[in-house]
C-alpha positions, -999 to 999 in steps of 0.1 A, spaced: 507 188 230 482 190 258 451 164 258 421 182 260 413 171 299 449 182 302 440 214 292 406 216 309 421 209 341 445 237 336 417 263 328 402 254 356 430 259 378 439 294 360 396 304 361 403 296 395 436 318 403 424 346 382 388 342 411 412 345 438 397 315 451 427 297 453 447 315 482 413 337 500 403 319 530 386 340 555 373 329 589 336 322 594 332 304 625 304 330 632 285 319 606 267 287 619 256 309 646 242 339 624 218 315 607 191 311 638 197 343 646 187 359 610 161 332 613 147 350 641 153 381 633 132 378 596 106 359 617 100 390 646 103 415 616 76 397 594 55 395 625 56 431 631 47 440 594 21 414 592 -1 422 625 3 461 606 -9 451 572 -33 422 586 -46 456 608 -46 473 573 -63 450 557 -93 448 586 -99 482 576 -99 479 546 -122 451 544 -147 470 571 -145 501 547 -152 473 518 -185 463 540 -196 499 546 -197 508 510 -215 472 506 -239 485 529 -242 516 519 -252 507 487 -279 479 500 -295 510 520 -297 530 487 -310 501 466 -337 488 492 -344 530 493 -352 531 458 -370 499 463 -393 515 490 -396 543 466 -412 522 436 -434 500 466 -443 536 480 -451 550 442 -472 523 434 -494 523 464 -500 559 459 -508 552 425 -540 528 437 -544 555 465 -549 584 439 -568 556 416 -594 552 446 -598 593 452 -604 595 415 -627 569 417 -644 583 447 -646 614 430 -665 602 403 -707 604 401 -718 570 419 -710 546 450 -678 537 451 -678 498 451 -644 482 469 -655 451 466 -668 453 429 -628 471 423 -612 436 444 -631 413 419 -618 431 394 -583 425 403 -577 451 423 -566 449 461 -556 409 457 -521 414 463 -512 398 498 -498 433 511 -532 452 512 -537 443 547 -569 468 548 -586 492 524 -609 520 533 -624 555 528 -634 574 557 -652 605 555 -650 635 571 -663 627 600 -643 602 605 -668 571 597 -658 541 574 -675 544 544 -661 517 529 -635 489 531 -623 456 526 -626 435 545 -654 451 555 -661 460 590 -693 477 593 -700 516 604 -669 516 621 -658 555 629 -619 556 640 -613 580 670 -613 620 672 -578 620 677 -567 595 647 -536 615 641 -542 605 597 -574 621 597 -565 648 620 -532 655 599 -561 655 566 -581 675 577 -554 709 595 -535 702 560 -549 705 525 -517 688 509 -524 661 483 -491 642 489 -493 609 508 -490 600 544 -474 574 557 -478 565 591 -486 540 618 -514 519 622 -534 535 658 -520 509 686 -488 495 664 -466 524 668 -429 512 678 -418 515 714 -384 510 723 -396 524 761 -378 491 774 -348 488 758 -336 458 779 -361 433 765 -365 446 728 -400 463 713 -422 443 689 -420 447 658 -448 474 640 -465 448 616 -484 471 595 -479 511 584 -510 531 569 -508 552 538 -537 579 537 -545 606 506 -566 635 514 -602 633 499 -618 666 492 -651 682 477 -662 696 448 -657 732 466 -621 720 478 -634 710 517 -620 684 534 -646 647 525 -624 626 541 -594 600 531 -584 570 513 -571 546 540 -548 519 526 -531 497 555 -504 475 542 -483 445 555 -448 454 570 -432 418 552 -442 436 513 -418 469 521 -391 447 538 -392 419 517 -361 433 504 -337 416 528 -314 392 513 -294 366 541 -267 365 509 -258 405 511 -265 409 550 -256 379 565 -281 357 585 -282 384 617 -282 413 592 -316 439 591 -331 460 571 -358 490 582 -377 517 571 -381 549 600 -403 569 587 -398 607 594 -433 611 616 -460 591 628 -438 565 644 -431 542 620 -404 519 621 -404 483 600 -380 463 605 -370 427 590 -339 407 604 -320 376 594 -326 343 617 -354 336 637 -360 367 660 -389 385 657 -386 414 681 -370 449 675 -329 448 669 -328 482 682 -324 487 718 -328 525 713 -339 549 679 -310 547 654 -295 578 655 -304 587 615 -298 626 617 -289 646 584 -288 630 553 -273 597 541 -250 582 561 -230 552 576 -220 538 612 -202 515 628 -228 508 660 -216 497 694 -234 461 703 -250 481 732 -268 501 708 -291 460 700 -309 440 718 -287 412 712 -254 435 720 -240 426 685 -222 453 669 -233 462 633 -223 481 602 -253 507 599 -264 528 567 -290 546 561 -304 561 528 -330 593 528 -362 593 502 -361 619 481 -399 617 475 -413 602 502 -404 611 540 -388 575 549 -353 566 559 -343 529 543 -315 515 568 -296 491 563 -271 469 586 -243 441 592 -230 426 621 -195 432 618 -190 395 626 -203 381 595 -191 417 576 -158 407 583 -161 373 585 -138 364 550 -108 395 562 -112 374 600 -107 342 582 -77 352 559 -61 372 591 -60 340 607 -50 317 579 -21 343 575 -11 338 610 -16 299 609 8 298 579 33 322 586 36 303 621 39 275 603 64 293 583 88 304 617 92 273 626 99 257 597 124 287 591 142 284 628 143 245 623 156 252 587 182 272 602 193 251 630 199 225 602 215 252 580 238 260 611 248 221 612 255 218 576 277 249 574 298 237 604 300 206 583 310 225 551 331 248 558 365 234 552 353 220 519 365 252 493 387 235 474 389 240 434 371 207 417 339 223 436 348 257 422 349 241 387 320 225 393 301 256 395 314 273 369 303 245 347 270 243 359 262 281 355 272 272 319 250 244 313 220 249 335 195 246 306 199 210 293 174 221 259 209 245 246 243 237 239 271 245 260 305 252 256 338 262 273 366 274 245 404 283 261 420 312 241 451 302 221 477 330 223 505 336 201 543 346 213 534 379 222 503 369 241 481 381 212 448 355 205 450 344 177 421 309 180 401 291 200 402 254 212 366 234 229 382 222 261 342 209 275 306 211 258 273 186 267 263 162 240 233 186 231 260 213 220 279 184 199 247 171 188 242 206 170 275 200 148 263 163 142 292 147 158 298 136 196 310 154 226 342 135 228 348 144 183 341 181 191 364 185 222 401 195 212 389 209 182 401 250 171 375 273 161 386 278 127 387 244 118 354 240 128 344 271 110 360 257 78 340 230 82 305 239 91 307 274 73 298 304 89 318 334 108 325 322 144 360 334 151 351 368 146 324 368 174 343 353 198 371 378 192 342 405 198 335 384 233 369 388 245 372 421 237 336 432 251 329 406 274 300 394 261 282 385 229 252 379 214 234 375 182 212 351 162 223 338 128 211 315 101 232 284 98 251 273 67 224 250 42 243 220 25 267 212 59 266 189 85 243 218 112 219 198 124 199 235 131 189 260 108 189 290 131 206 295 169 210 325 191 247 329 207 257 338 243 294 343 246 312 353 280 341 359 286 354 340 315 392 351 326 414 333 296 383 316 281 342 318 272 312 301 276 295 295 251 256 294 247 240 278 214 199 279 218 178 263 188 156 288 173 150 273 145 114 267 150 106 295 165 122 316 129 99 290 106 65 302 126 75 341 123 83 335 90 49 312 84 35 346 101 54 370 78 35 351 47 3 346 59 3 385 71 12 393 31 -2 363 17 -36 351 11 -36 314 25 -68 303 3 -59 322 -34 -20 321 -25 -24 359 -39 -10 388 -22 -31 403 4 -37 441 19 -11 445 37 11 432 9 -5 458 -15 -10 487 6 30 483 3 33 476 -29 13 502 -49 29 535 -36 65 517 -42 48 510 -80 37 547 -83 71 558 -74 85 540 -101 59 549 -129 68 585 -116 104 582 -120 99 572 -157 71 596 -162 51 562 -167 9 552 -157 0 526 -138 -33 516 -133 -56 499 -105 -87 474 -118 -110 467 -80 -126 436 -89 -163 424 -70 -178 393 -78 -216 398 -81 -233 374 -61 -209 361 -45 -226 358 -13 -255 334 -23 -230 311 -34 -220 308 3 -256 308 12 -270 282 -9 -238 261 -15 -221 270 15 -187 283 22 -161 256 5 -180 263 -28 -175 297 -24 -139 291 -12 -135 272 -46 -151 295 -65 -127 321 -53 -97 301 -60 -114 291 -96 -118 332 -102 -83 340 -89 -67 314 -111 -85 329 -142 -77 365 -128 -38 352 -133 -42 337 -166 -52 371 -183 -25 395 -175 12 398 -180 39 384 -162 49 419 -150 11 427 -138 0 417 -102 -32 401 -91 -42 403 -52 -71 398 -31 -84 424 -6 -106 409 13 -139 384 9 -151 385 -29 -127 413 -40 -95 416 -57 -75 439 -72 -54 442 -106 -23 461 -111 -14 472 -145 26 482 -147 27 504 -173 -7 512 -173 -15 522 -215 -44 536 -229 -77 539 -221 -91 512 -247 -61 490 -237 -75 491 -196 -108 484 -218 -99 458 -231 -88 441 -201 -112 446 -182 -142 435 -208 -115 402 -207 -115 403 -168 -155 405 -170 -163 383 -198 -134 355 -177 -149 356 -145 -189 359 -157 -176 316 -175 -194 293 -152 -178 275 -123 -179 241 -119 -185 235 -76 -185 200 -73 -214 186 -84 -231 221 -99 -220 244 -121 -227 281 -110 -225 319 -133 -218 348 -114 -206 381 -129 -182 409 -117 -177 443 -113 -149 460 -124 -140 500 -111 -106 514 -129 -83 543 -114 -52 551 -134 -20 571 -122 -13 600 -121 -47 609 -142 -73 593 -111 -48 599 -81 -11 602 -73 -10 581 -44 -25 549 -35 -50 558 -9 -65 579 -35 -61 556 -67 -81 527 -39 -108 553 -29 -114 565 -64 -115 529 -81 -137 520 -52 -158 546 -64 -161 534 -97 -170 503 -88 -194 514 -69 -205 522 -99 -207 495 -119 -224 475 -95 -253 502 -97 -258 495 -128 -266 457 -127 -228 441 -123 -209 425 -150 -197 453 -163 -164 478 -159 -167 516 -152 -137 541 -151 -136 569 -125 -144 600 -137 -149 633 -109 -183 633 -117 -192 601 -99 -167 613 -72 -189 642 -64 -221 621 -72 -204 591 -46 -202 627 -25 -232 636 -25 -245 601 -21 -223 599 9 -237 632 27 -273 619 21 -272 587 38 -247 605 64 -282 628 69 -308 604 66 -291 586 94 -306 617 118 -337 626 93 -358 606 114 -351 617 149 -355 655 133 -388 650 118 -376 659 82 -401 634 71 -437 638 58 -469 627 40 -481 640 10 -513 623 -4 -523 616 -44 -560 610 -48 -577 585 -66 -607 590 -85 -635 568 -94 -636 569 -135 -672 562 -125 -689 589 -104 -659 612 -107 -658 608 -66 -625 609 -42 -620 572 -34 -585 570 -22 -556 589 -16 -520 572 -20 -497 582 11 -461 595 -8 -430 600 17 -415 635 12 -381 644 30 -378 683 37 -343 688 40 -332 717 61 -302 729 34 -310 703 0 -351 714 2 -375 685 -10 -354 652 -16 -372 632 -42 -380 595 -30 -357 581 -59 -328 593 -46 -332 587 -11 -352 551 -5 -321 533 -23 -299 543 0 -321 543 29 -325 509 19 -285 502 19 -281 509 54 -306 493 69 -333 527 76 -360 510 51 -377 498 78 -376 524 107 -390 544 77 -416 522 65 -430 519 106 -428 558 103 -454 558 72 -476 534 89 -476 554 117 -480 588 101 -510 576 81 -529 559 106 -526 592 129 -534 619 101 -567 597 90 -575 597 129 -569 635 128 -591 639 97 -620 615 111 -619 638 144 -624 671 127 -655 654 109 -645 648 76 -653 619 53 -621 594 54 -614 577 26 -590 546 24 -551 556 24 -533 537 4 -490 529 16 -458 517 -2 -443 486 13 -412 474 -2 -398 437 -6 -368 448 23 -396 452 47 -411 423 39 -378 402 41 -375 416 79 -406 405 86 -432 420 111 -455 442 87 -487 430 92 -478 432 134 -466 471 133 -499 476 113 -525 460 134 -509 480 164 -516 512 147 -548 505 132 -559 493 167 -540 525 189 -561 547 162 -592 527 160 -591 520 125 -611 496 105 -586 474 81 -603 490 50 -592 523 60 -554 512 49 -545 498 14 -506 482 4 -490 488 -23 -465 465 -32 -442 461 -69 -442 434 -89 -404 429 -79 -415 429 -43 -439 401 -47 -414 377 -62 -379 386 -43 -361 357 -35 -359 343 6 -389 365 17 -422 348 26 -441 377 9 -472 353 3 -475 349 45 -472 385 46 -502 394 23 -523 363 37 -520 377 72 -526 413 56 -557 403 41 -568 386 75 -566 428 90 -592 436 59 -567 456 47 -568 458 8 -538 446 -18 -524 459 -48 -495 454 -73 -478 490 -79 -464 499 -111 -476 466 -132 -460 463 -166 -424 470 -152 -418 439 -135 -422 401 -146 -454 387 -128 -470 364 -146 -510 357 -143 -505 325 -123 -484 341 -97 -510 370 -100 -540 341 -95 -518 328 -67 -513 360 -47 -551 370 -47 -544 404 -52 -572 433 -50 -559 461 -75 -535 462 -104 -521 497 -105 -513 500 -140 -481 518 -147 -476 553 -163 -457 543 -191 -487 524 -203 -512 552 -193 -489 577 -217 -493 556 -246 -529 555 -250 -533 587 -269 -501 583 -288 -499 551 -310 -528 524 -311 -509 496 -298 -503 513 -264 -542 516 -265 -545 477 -274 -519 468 -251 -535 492 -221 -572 473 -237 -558 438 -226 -544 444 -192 -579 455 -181 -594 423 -191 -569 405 -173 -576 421 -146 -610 418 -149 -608 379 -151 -591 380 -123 -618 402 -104 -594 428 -99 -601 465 -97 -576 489 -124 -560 517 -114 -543 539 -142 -510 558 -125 -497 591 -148 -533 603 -156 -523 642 -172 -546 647 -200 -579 649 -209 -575 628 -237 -559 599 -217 -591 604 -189 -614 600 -217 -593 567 -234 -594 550 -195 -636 555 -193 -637 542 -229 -617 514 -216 -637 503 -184 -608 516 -164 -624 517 -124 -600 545 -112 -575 571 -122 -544 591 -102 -519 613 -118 -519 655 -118 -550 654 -143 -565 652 -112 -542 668 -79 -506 666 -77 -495 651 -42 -506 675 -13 -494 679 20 -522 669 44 -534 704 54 -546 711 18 -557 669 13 -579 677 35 -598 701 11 -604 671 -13 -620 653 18 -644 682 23 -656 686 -14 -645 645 -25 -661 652 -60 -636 660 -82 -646 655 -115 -680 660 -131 -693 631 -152 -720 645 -169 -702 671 -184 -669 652 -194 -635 651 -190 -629 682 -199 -647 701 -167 -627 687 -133 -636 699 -104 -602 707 -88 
């Protein structure tokens, strides 16, 4: 029997015999010598492709800087554009001015803030004849010469568009080329002034400072001897501003600027200071100006220069190294050569085993049988790591057979390394035996075969097989309830309808919504609400049967699944239990807390027969219940899916209703009980669908109010009313006060009282010309500062009062509080006053509230004579309902403006004058 270095030392020799290793010595006294030669060789060859791709990369980098250019000439040409734009503005201010009855006063226009800007160099306006009317700063009776090429252009020309052009004695020369031209220092901009019988008058003269329309020259973009310049297409204009300290003209001849827009590389002879640039120019297309642009090519490729030559300093750097690298290598090899004997062969075999000290290694020798078939395995070599793995040592695991070990530790290993020598190789991960000596849960194998042996790779995976499958529950788990989450269900359902339908069962879906939910996290923040959650889905657990499944979708909602489903009062009766469970107060630390919850039920196959559609339509229903006030349970029925529909096509409509102008004003007047006069008119938003007609308020503000529209809709009303009463004041009628809804989400977003100041003001509106309307639910909703509101409301002029009272819960303290101006009294009152004589007692005693509280009434719903006669009886100030008009589109409210008495006192009630 063969120790087991014995028998490593033989499969080294035979790895080694079956390599050919043993007996294959070929001659390389060449190779010392090949080293500096391939040294030198790689070294010319890099050279070669560098200098190409370093020459590459130059162009490159100056077709980088021309587009850099490029785009600085186009962005300082719209910049001369807006500069240009904006002195013809005050140019065609000045001609209006001049145009007007009256001296035209420059200097009265200057202390008025006009002309102080540093660039107006010189304003003027010269008349025909060419005399200086005017200017600042003023120079007396000054008359510019017959031949001043603006006034001679003004006056051949009868064009209204702006000249730009050089100052007389500033024009650019560049006659010298050798010592550089000054630089123009001003540029005049003249408009045409004419008379009333079209002649020419004269012009507007505004001469403006060369440093405002090149001020756009940044050192960062065009380096320090960069420039920038405007050529104007006549009159000899050419502005220039350049980087450093020079102050002369770059341009030793005209820049050749021909065609359109464009880009150059310039010769250095082409400057004064003989430095080569990167030139772009970029053509107005308003004005007749050129906006150029330019780069030495110095500083454009400064960073491509700097790179070239740390390439070169490197890669020099690099050769040598390289050639003394070789020379060494050269040495060594001589040195090395006759060393090729086996233990170094062994040697790297074992290392390109165990070259990653974190796994376990192992060398096994096949053990053959008589006829040469394998028949086990025997560990002639492993590191400690590998032994480690088994819990024993290196020198406990060496010697050992396969299947002993495998009888030991568990686990199939003699089959995979049979598949190894068959194949060659083999790999696979597998989940170590529990109970046995492994000191890993998981490992991934490599097994090669190597001549009458493998090599054996263990790697520990074991943590990396705990995270995917901490990843695996946490993607099908809820980590706060421990419930099953979306994922887990949108899995689970259709598998559950699949079986209901293979026993010709029901199942059925209960969508769960905790009302409220979301001020717990606001006023008890979020670990309450996370404990409330946890609270609700232990109770959700405690109701059902074992075979029923609870799980959370998402936030505040969870869903139940009932497996068989049952009847209709069963589901019923779970979910009043479900309702009636989760409505119990929670205790959240220190506070208790009641919330209640919405239920929505779909059952299969009756609501859906899949479980997109059983989720939809139980969404639907709860939808549902949560319209109607929460803590309640709702099964889905095809009406609400058409009504949920319908619901969904109107807000998908209103989103666009706006921006189409589907929205109007139609008006309600008010009446004075009194005289019988038109006192007010109550502004009522109409929506004129193009396919549904006339939507009715109730069914569209809700909504519009869901998705956030409330308050485009609201500035819309303000708007609208403001502008029709301005209309109706300009074709001379008698305006009365218009009287808007606000609701409590427009208050909560703030900004009322702004939007309708700036209206009132754009329309020139006193404050009592708009009234607000606002519920009794609106003046009490909870986190809205509606008491700031009305305060600064009240500071516009703009009269208060509480819509619909009776239908809310004000009380008379919060009603003292508010200092509100009317109470609106609601129809529901205003219909009982002819029918039963409690309504008429009840009606009797509102009034006198208001009355103590020096409030005007208003009675809504006014339709009879009867009720019109009970309301004067009654002291009642003012009456609106269809007794009176019904609400009018503006064209016909206009009619009650023109003839505002609409009832006749004298003779009664019964005669109206509508």
């Amino acid at each position: 029997m063969l120790s087991p270095r014995s028998l490593a030392r033989r499969v080294s020799g035979s790895r080694l015999s079956s390599f050919g290793l043993s007996s294959f010595r070929p001659s390389r006294s060449w190779l010392p010598a090949a080293w500096p030669l391939l040294a030198v060789l790689a070294c010319a060859a890099y050279w070669l492709v560098m200098d190409a791709q370093l020459r590459h990369d130059r162009m490159l980098a100056e077709r980088d800087a021309m587009r850099e250019v490029r785009s600085y000439a186009e962005a300082y040409e719209q910049y001369l554009t807006r500069s240009l734009s904006q002195m013809e503005q005050v140019a065609v201010q000045l001609r209006h001015a001049w145009e007007q009855p009256g001296q035209l006063d420059l200097a009265a226009l200057r202390r008025d803030g006009m002309f102080i800007d540093a660039a107006f160099v010189e304003v003027a306006i010269v008349d025909a004849a060419g005399r200086v009317v005017s200017s600042i700063p003023r120079r007396g009776r000054a008359v510019l010469e017959g031949d001043d090429p603006a006034l001679r252009h003004h006056r051949q020309n009868n064009s209204s568009a702006l000249l730009i052009g050089a100052v007389p004695g500033h024009a650019a020369r560049v006659d010298n080329p050798g010592e550089g031209a000054q630089r123009q220092r001003q540029v005049r901009m003249t408009l045409r002034l004419e008379s009333p019988d079209n002649e020419f008058a004269g012009m507007v003269s505004l001469v403006i400072g060369a440093d405002y329309l090149t001020a756009f020259y940044n050192e960062r973009v065009l380096g320090r001897h960069g420039l920038v310049a405007l050529v104007a297409d006549q009159g000899g204009v050419r502005l220039e501003r350049q980087g450093g300290a020079g102050r002369g003209s770059l341009f030793s001849m005209p820049p050749p600027l021909a065609g359109g827009d464009g880009g150059a590389l310039l010769a250095g002879a082409q400057f004064t200071d003989d430095a080569p640039r990167l030139l772009a120019w970029h053509r107005s297309a308003v004005y007749p100006v050129v906006a150029v642009a330019g780069k030495t090519t110095v500083e454009a490729l400064a960073s491509a220069a700097e790179g070239a030559a740390a390439v070169r300093r490197v890669w020099a750097v690099i050769s040598a190294g390289m050639l003394f690298a070789s020379l060494a290598l050269a040495f060594a090899t001589r040195r090395h050569l006759a060393r090729r004997d086996a233990e170094e062969e062994v040697r790297l075999a074992y290392r390109t085993a165990t070259e990653n000290a974190k796994d376990g290694f192992y060398m096994a020798q096949a053990v053959r049988d008589t006829i040469g078939a394998v028949v086990d395995f025997v560990v002639v070599d492993c590191n400690e790591r590998g032994a480690s793995f088994y819990g024993v040592s290196r020198d406990d695991l060496v010697g050992r057979r396969i299947s002993l070990i495998e009888r030991e530790h568990g686990g199939p290993m003699l089959d995979a390394y049979h598949a190894a020598m068959h194949a060659g190789i083999h790999e696979d991960e597998r989940q170590m035996p529990a109970g046995r000596r492994m000191q890993i849960t998981w490992g991934r194998r490599r097994i090669v075969r190597v001549g009458n042996g493998l090599a054996i790779t263990l790697q520990d995976i074991s943590e990396r097989k705990a995270y995917e499958s901490e990843l695996l529950y946490l993607a099908n788990y809820d980590s706060l309830t421990g419930l099953p989450s979306r994922p887990w269900v949108s899995r689970f359902v259709p598998q559950a309808i699949g079986e209901a339908a293979q026993r010709d069962g029901t199942l059925a879906l209960l969508l769960v919504d905790l009302d409220g939910f979301k001020h717990v996290n606001e006023t008890h923040g979020h670990d309450a609400g996370d404990d409330l959650l946890k609270q609700a889905a232990l109770r959700l657990g405690g109701l059902l049967r074992p075979q029923d499944i609870v799980a959370r979708l998402g936030g505040d909602e969870f869903v139940v699944v009932i497996s068989p489903g049952g009847a209709d009062e069963e589901l019923a009766a779970i979910g009043g239990r479900v309702a009636a469970a989760l409505s119990r107060p929670y205790d959240l630390g220190t506070v208790r807390y009641a919330i209640s919850a919405s239920i929505g039920i779909s059952c299969y196959p009756r609501d859906g027969e899949d479980a997109a559609t059983l989720l939809k339509h139980g969404g639907i229903a709860l939808a549902a219940a949560k319209r109607e006030h929460g803590g309640r349970y709702r099964f889905f029925d095809p009406d609400l899916y058409i009504a949920a529909t319908a619901r969904a096509q109107l807000r998908h409509s209103l989103q666009g209703a706006l921006a189409a102008r589907q929205f109007e004003l139609h008006y309600q007047p008010r009446v004075n009980l009194a005289t019988g006069r038109l006192c007010s008119m109550e502004a009522l938003l109409r929506w004129r669908h193009p396919e549904l007609g006339m939507v009715p308020p109730a069914k569209f503000i809700p909504i519009a109010e869901e998705c956030g529209l409330i308050g485009p809709i609201g500035q819309f009303v303000i708007e609208e009313a403001c502008r029709q009463m301005a209309l109706w004041r300009g074709a001379g009628l008698a305006v009365v006060p218009v009287s808007i809804n606000v609701s409590a989400h427009q208050f909560g977003h703030g900004g009322v009282h702004a939007h309708l100041a700036m209206h009132l003001a754009r329309h020139h509106l006193a404050g009592a010309m708009l009234e607000v309307e606002i519920t009794e639910s609106a003046m009490f909703a909870e986190g809205v500062d509606v008491q700031g509101e009305l305060a600064a409301l009240r500071g516009l002029g703009v009269r208060l009062h509480v819509d619909d009272f009776g239908t809310g819960y004000s009380s008379l303290a919060q009603l003292q509080r508010l200092n509100m101006d009317v109470l609106k009294i609601d129809r529901a009152f205003t219909s009982e006053l002819t029918v039963s004589p409690e309504g008429r007692v009840l009606f009797q005693a509102i009034v006198s509230m208001a009355k103590a509280l020096d409030m005007a009434v208003v009675a809504e719903g006014v339709e009879t004579a009867g009720q019109l006669a009970e309301l004067i009886a009654l002291g009642c100030d003012e009456g609106q309902g269809y007794l009176f008009a019904a609400p009018l589109p503006a064209r016909q409210a206009a009619g009650l403006l023109a003839r505002p008495q609409l009832m006749s006192v004298l003779a009664g009630p019964e005669e109206l004058a509508v």
